[in-house]
ROROKE-656278 format. One line per 2 residues: their letters; for each residue z, x, y of C-alpha. Coordinates in pm, whole numbers, plus 50000, padded with zeros to 5 digits. Layout:
N
A = Z:X:Y; ...;
end
This chain:
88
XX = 46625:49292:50176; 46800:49332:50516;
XX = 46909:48973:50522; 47098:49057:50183;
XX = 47189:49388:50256; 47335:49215:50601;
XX = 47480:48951:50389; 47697:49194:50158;
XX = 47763:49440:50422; 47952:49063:50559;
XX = 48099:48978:50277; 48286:49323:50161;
XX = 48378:49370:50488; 48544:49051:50555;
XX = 48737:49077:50224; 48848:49404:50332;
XX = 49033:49272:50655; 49168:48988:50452;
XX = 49287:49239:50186; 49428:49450:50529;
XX = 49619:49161:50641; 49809:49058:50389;
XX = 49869:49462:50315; 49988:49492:50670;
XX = 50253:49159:50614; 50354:49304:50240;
XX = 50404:49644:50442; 50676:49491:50693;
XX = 50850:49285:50422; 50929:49601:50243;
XX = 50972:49810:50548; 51270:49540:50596;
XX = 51358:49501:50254; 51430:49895:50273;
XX = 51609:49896:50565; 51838:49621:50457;
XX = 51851:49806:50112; 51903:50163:50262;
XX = 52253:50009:50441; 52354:49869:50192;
XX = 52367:50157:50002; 52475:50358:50267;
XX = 52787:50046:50285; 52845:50124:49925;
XX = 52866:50531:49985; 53044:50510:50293;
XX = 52802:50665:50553; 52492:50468:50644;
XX = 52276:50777:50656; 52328:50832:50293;
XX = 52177:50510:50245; 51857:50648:50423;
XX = 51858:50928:50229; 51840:50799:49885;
XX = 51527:50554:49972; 51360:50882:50147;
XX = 51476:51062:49808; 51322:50792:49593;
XX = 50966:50717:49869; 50948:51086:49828;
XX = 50942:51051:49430; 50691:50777:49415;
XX = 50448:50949:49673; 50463:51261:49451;
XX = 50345:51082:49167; 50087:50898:49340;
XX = 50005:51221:49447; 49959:51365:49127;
XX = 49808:51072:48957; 49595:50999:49284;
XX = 49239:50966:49115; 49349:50773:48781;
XX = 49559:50521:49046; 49430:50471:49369;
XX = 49085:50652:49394; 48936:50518:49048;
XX = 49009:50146:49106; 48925:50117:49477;
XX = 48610:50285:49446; 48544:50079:49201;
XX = 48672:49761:49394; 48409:49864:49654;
XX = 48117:49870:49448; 48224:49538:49238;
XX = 48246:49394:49592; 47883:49567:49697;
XX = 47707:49458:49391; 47859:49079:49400;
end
């Protein structure tokens, strides 16, 4: 039993830091992406802060609804990522 617990304890932890890494990469694409895309809007507008401001506006908008929807979106399917990963 402690060979296998051992084992698992190996395996969802390893696929965790894989999942991490590629989250952390994804993370500064977009971080990029929305700098590039806040001055261009801010080109378009005039003033580059304006630019800044509508992405904040919009981050702000999508982390509300996450926030609101929180257990049906991220708590539900992780938890149940980490048990599918457990039990495996």
């Amino acid at each position: 039993y402690k060979l296998k617990a051992i084992d698992k304890s190996a395996d969802v932890l390893s696929t965790l830091t894989a999942r991490l890494a590629v989250i952390v990469f994804i993370g500064l694409f977009f971080i990029t992406l929305n700098i590039g895309i806040a001055l261009w809007i801010g080109e378009t507008f005039g003033k580059s802060y304006f630019g800044f401001f509508i992405v904040a506006g919009f981050y702000s908008l999508i982390g509300l609804l996450l926030y609101v929807f929180r257990n049906n979106l991220v708590k539900e399917p992780l938890r149940n990522s980490i048990i599918s990963q457990a039990l495996n």
